[in-house]
Legacy VTK file of the C-alpha trace (Angstrom):
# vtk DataFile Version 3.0
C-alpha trace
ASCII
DATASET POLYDATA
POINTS 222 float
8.192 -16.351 15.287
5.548 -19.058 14.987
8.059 -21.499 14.960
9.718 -20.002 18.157
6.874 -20.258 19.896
6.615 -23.593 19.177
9.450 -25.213 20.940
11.957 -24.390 17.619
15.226 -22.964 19.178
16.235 -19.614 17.422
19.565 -21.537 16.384
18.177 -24.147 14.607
15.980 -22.346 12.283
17.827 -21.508 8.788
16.300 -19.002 6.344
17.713 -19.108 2.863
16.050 -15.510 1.338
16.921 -13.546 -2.134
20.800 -12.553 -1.770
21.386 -13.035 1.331
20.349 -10.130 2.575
16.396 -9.592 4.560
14.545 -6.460 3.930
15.189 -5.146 7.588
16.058 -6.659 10.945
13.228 -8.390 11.751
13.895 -11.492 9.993
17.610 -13.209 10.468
19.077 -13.819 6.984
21.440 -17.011 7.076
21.911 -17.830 3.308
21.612 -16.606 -0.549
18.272 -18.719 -2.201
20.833 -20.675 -4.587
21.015 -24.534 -4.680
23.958 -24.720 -3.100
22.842 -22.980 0.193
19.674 -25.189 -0.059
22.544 -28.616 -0.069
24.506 -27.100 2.484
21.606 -26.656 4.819
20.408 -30.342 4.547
24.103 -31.414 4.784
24.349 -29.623 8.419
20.764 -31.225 9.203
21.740 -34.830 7.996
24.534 -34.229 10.762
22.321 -32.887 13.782
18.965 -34.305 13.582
17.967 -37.400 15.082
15.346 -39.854 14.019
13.355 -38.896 16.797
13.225 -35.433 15.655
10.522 -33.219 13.454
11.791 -30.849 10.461
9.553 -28.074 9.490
10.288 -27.347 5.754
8.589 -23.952 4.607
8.722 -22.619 0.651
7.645 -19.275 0.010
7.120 -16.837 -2.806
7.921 -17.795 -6.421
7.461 -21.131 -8.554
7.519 -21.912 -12.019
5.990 -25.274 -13.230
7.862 -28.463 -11.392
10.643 -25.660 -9.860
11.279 -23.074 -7.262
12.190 -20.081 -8.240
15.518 -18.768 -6.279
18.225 -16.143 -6.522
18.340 -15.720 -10.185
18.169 -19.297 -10.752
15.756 -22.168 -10.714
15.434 -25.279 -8.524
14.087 -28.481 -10.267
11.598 -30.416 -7.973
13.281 -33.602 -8.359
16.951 -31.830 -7.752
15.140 -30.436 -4.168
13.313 -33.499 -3.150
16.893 -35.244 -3.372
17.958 -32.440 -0.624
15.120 -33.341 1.414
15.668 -36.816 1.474
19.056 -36.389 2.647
17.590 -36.129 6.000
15.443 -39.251 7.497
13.800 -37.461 10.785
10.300 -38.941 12.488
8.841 -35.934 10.745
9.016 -34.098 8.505
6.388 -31.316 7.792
6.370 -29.257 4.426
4.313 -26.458 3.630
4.661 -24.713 -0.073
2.872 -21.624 -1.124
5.085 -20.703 -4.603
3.043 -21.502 -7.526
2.895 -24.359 -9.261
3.442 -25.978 -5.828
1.585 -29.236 -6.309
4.369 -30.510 -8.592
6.289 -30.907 -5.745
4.006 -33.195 -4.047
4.906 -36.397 -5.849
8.634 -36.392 -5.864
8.533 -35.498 -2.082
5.933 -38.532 -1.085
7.701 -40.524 1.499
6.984 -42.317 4.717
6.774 -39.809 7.385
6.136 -37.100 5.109
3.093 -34.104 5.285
3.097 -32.289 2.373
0.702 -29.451 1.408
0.436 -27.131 -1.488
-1.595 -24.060 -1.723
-2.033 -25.336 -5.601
-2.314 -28.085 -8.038
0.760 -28.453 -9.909
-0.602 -26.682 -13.255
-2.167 -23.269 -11.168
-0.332 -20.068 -10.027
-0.670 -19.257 -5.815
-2.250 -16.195 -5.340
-1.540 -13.533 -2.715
-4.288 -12.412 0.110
-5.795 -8.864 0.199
-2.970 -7.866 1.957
-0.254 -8.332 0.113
1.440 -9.771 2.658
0.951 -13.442 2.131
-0.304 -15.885 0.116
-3.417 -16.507 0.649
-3.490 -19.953 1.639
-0.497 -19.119 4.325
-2.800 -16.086 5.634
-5.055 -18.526 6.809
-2.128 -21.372 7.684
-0.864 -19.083 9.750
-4.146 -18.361 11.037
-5.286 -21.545 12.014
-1.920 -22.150 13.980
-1.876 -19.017 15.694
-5.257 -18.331 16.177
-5.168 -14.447 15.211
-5.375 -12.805 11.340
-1.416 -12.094 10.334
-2.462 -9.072 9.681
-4.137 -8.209 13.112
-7.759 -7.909 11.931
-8.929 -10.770 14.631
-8.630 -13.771 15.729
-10.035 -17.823 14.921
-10.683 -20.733 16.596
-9.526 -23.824 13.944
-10.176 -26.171 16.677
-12.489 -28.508 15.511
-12.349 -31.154 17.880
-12.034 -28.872 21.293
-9.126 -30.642 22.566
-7.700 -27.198 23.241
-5.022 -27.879 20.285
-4.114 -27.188 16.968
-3.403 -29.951 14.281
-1.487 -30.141 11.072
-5.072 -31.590 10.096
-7.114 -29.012 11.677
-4.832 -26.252 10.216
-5.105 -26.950 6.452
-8.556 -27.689 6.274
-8.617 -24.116 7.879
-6.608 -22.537 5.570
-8.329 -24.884 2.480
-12.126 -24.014 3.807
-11.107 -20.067 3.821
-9.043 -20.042 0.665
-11.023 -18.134 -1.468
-8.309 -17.932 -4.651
-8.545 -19.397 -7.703
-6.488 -22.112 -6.349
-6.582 -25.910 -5.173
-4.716 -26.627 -1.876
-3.415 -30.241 -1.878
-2.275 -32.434 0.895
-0.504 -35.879 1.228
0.612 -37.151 4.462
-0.203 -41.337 3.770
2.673 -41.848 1.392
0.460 -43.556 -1.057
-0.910 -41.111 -4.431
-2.206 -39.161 -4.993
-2.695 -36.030 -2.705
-5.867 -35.209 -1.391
-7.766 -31.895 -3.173
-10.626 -31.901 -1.030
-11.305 -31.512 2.999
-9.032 -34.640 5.071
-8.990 -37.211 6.439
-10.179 -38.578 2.952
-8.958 -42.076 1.356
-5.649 -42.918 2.911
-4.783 -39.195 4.171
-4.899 -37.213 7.145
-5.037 -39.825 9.753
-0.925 -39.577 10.034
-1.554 -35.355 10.578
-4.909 -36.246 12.784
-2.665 -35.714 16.678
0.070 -34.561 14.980
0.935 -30.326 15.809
3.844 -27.881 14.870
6.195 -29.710 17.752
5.346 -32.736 15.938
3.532 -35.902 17.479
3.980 -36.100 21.548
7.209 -36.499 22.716
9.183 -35.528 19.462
11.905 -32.845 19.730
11.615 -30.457 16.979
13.999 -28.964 14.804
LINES 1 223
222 0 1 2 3 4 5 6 7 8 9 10 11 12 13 14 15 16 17 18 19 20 21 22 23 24 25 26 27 28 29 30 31 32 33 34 35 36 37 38 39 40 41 42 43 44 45 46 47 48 49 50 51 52 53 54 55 56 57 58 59 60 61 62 63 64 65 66 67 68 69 70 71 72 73 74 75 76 77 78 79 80 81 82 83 84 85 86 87 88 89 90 91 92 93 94 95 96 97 98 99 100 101 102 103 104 105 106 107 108 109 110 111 112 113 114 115 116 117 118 119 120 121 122 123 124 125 126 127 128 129 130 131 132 133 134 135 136 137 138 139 140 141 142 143 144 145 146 147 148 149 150 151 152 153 154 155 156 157 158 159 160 161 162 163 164 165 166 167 168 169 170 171 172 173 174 175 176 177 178 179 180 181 182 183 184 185 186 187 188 189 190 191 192 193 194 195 196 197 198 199 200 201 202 203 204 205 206 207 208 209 210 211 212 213 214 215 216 217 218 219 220 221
């Protein structure tokens, strides 16, 4: 729904969840979580998108350290940063909450690239009060939205008043209201190590600094 709302078109979102099958109706259910759905999802995007486009990657729920846990069967970092990099669009933003997440980080680094991790690559993720989300993608989803997920008000992550919400101003949302025993980590500069701490800081954040969900002005999204 965020990403509808965002300019994503309906048909160009894929969600690879469990067997295939959502929980109810709410959510559309296009693949099994196996490697081979993840490949044939970046195979159909290394055919559509354009090099003027942005890709919104998000990984939910389970890791286990330097993988992602799937259907019954794990995913090696290095096996899905290969997938990613099947696909060269302007953007490309990815946003991890499994644990172990920060693992990722470093075989994903490319030019282009915003990463973010609601951990360091040796912690678990935890979940938020409500059960309903991680905790860092509570307040993600927060900052982008401007409301609680879980309806109990809303926030202003607007930090420079320009009436918009950054990549930038979203994480160091989500990282400032974190309150798990857990290290969020970002890298958008292409140059390690990611960033632990509030950005911009050394050579990161200035790439995420006017950049939003749609991606930077005048970039289709995908």
């Amino acid at each position: 729904n965020i990403l509808r709302s965002n300019g994503y078109a309906a048909q160009r979102i894929y969600v690879i969840y469990a067997d295939g099958v959502g929980r109810d109706t709410a959510m559309p259910v296009h693949y099994r979580a196996t490697p081979e759905s993840i490949s044939t999802v970046f195979n159909l995007l290394s055919r559509t998108m354009s090099d003027n486009d942005t890709l919104y990657i998000m990984l939910n729920d389970h890791g286990s350290p330097n993988a992602l846990c799937l259907w019954h069967v794990n995913m090696s970092n290095t096996d899905f940063a290969r997938q990613v990099n099947k696909v060269r669009p302007r953007c490309t933003i990815i946003q991890m909450k499994q644990c172990y997440s920060g693992s990722f980080i470093a075989p994903l680094t490319a030019v282009g690239r915003i990463i973010m991790s609601s951990c360091a690559a040796d912690q678990l993720s935890w979940s938020h009060s409500s059960l309903q989300f991680g905790e860092f993608t509570y307040w993600y989803f927060a900052a982008l939205t401007g409301s609680k997920p879980d309806g109990s008000g809303n926030v202003n992550a607007d930090s420079n008043g320009n009436g918009k919400i950054s990549i930038l101003e979203s994480y160091n949302f989500a990282r400032s209201n974190d309150k798990a025993p857990e290290t969020p980590h970002f890298e958008d500069s292409a140059v390690p190590p990611a960033v632990a701490g509030p950005i911009p800081s050394g050579h990161d954040g200035y790439l995420s600094r006017d950049l939003y969900l749609t991606g930077w002005p005048g970039v289709a999204s995908k």
